[in-house]
NUMIKOL-303645 format. One record per residue (C-alpha): y, z, x; residue in one letter; residue number from 1. Coordinates in steps of 0.02 Angstrom, whole numbers, plus 50000, padded with zeros to 5 digits. Each point is the difference from the previous one (the first is absolute). Layout:
     y     z     x r   k
     Y     Z     X A NUM
...
//
This chain:
     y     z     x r   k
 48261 51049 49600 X   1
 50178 49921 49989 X   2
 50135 49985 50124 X   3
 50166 49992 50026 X   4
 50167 49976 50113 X   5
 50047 50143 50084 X   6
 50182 49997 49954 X   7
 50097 49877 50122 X   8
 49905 49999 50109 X   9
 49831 49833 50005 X  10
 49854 50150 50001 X  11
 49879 49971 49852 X  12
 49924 50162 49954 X  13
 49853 50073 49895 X  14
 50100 50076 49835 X  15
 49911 50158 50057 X  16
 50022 50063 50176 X  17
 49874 50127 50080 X  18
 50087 50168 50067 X  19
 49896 50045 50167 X  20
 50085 50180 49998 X  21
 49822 50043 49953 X  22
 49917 49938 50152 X  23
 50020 50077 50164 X  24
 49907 50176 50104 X  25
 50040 50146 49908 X  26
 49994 50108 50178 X  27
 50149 49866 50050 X  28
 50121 50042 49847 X  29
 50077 50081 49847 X  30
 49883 49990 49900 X  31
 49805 50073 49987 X  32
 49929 49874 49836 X  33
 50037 49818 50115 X  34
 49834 49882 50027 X  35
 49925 49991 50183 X  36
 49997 49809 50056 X  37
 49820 49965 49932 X  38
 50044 50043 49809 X  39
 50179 49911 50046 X  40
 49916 49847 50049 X  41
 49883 50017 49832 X  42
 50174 49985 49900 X  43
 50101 49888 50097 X  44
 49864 49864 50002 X  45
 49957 50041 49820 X  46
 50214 49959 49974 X  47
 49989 49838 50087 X  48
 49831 49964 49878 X  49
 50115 50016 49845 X  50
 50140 49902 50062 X  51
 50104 50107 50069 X  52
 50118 49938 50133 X  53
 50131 50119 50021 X  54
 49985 50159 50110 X  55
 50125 50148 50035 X  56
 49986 50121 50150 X  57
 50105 50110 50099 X  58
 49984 50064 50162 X  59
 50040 50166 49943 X  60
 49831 50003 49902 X  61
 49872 50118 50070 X  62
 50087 49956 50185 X  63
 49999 49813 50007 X  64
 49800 50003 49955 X  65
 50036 49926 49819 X  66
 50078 49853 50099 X  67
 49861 49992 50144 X  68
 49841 50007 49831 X  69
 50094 49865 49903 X  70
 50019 49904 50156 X  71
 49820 50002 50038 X  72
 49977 49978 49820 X  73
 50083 49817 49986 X  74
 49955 49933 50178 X  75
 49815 50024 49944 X  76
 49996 49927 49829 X  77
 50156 49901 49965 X  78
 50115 49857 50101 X  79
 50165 50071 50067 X  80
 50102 49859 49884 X  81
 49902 50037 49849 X  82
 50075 50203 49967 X  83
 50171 50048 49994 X  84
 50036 50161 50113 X  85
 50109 50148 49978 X  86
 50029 50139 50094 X  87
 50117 50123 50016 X  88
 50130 50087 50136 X  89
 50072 50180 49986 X  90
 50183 50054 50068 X  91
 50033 50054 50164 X  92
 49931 50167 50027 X  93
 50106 50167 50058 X  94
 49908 49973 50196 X  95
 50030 49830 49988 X  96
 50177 50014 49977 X  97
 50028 50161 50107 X  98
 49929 49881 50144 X  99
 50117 49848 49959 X 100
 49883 49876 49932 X 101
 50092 49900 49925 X 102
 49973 49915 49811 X 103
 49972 49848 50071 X 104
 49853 50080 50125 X 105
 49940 50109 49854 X 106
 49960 49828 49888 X 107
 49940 49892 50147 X 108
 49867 50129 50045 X 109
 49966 50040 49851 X 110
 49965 49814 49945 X 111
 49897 49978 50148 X 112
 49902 50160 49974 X 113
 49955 49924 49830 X 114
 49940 49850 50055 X 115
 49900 50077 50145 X 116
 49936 50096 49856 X 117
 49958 49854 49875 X 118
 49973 49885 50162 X 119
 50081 49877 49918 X 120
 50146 49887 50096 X 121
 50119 50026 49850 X 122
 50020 50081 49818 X 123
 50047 49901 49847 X 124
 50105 50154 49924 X 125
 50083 50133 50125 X 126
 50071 50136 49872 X 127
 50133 50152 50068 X 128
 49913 50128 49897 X 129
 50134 50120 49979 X 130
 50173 50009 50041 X 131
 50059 50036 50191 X 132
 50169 50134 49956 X 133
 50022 49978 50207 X 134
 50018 49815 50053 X 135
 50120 49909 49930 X 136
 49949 49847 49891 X 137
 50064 49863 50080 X 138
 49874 50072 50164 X 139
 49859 49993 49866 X 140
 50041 49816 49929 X 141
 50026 49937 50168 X 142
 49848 50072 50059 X 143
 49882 49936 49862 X 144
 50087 49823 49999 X 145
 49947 49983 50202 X 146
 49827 50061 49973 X 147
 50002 49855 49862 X 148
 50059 49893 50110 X 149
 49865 50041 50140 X 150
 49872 49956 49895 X 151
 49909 50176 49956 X 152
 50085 50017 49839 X 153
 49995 49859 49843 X 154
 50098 50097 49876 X 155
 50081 50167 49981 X 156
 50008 50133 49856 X 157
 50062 50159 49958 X 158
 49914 50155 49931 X 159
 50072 50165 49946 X 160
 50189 49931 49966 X 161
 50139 50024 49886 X 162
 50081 49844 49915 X 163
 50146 50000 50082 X 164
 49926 50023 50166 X 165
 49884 49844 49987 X 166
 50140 49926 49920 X 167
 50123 50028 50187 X 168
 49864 49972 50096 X 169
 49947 49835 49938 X 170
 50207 49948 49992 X 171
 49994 50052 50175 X 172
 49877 49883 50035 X 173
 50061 49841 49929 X 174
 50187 50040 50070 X 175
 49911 49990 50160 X 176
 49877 49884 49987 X 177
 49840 50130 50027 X 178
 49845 50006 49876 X 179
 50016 50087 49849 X 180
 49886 50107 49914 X 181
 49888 49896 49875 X 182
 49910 50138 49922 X 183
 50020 50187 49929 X 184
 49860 50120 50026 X 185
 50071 50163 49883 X 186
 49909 50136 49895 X 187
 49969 49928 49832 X 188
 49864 50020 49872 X 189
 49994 50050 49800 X 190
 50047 50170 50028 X 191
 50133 49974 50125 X 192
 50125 49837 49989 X 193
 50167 50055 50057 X 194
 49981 49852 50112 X 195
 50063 49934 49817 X 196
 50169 50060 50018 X 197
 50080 49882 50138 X 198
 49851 49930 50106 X 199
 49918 49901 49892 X 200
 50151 49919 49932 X 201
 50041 49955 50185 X 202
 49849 49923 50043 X 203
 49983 49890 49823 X 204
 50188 49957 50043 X 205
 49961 49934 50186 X 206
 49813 49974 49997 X 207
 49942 50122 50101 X 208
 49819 50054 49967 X 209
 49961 50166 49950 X 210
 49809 50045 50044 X 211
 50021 50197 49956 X 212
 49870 50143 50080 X 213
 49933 50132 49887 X 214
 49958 49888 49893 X 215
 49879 50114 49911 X 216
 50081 50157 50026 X 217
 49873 50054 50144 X 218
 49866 49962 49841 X 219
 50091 50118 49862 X 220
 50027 49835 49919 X 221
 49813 49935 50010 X 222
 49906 50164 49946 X 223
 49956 50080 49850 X 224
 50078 50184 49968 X 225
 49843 50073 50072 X 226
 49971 49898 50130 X 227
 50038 50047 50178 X 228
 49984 49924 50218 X 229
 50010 50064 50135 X 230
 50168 49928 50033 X 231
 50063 50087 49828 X 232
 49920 50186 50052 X 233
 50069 49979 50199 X 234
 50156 49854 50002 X 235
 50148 50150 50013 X 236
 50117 49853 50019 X 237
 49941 49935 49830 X 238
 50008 50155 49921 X 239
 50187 50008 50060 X 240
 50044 49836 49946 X 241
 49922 50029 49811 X 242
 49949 50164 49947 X 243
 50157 50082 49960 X 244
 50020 49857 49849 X 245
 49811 50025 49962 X 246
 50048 50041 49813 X 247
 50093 49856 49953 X 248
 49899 49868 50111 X 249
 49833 50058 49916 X 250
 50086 49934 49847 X 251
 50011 49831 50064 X 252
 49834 50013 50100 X 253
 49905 50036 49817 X 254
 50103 49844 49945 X 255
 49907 49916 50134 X 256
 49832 50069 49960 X 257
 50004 49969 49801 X 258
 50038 49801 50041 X 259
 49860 49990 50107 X 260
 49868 50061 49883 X 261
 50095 49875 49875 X 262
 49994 49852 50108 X 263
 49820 50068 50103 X 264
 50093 49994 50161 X 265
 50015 50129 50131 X 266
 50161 50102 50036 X 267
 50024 49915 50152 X 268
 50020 49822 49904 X 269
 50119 50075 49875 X 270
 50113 50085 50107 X 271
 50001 49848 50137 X 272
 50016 49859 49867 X 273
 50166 50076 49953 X 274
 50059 50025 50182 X 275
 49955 49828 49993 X 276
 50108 49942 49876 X 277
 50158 50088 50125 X 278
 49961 49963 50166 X 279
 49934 49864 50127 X 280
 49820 50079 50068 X 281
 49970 50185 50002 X 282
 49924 50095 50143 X 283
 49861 50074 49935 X 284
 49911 50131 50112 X 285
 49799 49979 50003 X 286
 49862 50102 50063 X 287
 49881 49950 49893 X 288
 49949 49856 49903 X 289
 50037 50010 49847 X 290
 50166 50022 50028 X 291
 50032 49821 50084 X 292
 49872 49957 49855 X 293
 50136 50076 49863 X 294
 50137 49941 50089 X 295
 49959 49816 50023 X 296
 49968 49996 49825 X 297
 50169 50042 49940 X 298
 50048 49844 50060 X 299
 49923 49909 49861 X 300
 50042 50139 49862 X 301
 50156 49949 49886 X 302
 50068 50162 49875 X 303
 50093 49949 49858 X 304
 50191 50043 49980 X 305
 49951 50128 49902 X 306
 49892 50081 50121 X 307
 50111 50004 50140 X 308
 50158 50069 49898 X 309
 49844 50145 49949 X 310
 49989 50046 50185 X 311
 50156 50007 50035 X 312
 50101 50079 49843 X 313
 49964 50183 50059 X 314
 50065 49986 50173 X 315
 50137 50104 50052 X 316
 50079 50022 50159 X 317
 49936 50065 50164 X 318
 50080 50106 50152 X 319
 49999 49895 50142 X 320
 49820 50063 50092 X 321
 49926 49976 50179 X 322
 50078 49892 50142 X 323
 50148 49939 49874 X 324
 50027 50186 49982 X 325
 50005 50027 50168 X 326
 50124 49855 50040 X 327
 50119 50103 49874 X 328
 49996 50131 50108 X 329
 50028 49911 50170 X 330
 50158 49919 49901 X 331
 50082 50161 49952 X 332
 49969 50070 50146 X 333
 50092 49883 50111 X 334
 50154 49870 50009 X 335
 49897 49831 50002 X 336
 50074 49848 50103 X 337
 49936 49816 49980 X 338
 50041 49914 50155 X 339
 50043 49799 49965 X 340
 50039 49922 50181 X 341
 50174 50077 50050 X 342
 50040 50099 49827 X 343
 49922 50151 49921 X 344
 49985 50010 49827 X 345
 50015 50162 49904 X 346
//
């Protein structure tokens, strides 16, 4: 395994981080193919084995029981200063709101529901995992920088965001003196890299990591054509996000496939050694073991020039899909206000 700096901020992370999305009791949540905590455990330990350091959660995943296996997970096999921590924290829901919670309630119980979860004291990376259309940003910034400043939180990063909204929210930040966001967490993979377009040339510009989900495609991107999962016959989401471009991506994924058989690698090592070459560590969902297997060794897989300009010369551009499609919608839909102390800005 190798590591790096996550951005700005002094975390040292594995170069591939595990996605627990996987992990967590199927009765609790969206979705029927997730691993109970025994087979979790089997994974997670099998992770820290292979040098894996870096873990992503959510406490939207399967109802906070992602958060409460890994948890159990780490205190068992692992010392709390030896992993690196991330979970997640959703926008204030319609109830919450219609009952006057406030953004600044919403994150502080939803930070300490998290680390009741994890029973941990604090989390390395706290992550807004999509954007909140109803509270202004300077309640958000403010509310993550005194969570920081509690000690629960190390560092804060953003998932699901536009450019120019990371870029506001972190100018925010250091016009007040809050934390800013030291990482990017944003749909990106071989068959979908709009995150191309502006993001990326944000974060190279202010070193701001980029450790994308969907790394794989929900698998697309590690199977042969006549391969299938569970999570491929019964993800809907995943179907949503990739199967109206299914002609034009299989082009790319049999890209993948014919420089695997040439180099005898898997799928998995092609399509994350590129990813690789782009971004700072990819979440990389895993219920089983060969994919942390495949995925760890990426890491130490180099393509040529040649082989990445391959992969990518038959890209074209995608429709905006899933929660960044949905954000479209919320901002056409209404007049959007960022609140900065005394002044609103338009």
């Amino acid at each position: 395994m190798k590591y790096v700096k996550l951005g700005n901020s002094d975390l040292t992370v594995s170069r591939i981080c595990m996605g627990c999305m996987g992990f967590g009791d199927a009765k609790n949540g969206q979705h029927s193919w997730t691993l109970d905590e025994e087979h979790s455990r089997e994974i997670i330990k099998h992770g820290l084995d292979l040098g894996v350091n870096f873990f992503d959660t959510a406490i939207g995943y399967q109802n906070g029981t992602s958060e409460q296996y890994l948890g159990h997970t780490l205190k068992d096999f692992t010392q709390r200063d030896k992993v690196i921590v991330a979970t997640k924290f959703l926008p204030r829901s319609q109830e919450e709101i219609e009952n006057g919670i406030t953004g600044q309630q919403h994150i502080e119980n939803s930070i300490n529901k998290s680390l009741e979860n994890l029973g941990m004291d604090y989390v390395d990376l706290y992550i807004y995992h999509m954007w909140d259309y109803q509270t202004s940003l300077y309640e958000i910034m403010e509310s993550l920088n005194n969570i920081v400043k509690a000690g629960k939180v190390r560092f804060i990063g953003i998932s699901n965001c536009y450019a120019y909204q990371l870029a506001k929210a972190n100018a925010l930040a250091e016009k007040e003196g809050f934390s800013k966001f030291v990482s990017v967490q944003g749909h990106y993979n071989l068959i979908f890299r709009e995150e191309e377009r502006e993001v990326s040339k944000l974060c190279y510009e202010d070193n701001i990591a980029m450790t994308p989900y969907s790394a794989l495609a929900s698998g697309r991107l590690s199977k042969y054509s006549n391969e299938t999962s569970e999570r491929l016959e019964k993800d809907s989401y995943a179907k949503l996000k990739y199967d109206s471009s299914l002609e034009q991506d299989n082009l790319i994924i049999n890209r993948v496939q014919e420089l695997a058989e040439k180099r005898n690698v898997s799928m998995t090592e092609i399509s994350l050694a590129w990813l690789l070459t782009k971004v700072t560590s990819p979440v990389v969902g895993t219920t089983k073991f060969h994919h942390i297997d495949g995925a760890v060794k990426a890491v130490d897989l180099e393509l040529t020039e040649e082989e990445i300009s391959y992969l990518e010369e038959l890209y074209v551009p995608h429709k905006l899909v899933g929660v960044m499609a949905q954000n479209t919608r919320s901002r056409s839909k209404e007049k959007q206000v960022w609140s900065s102390g005394n002044k609103q800005i338009l």
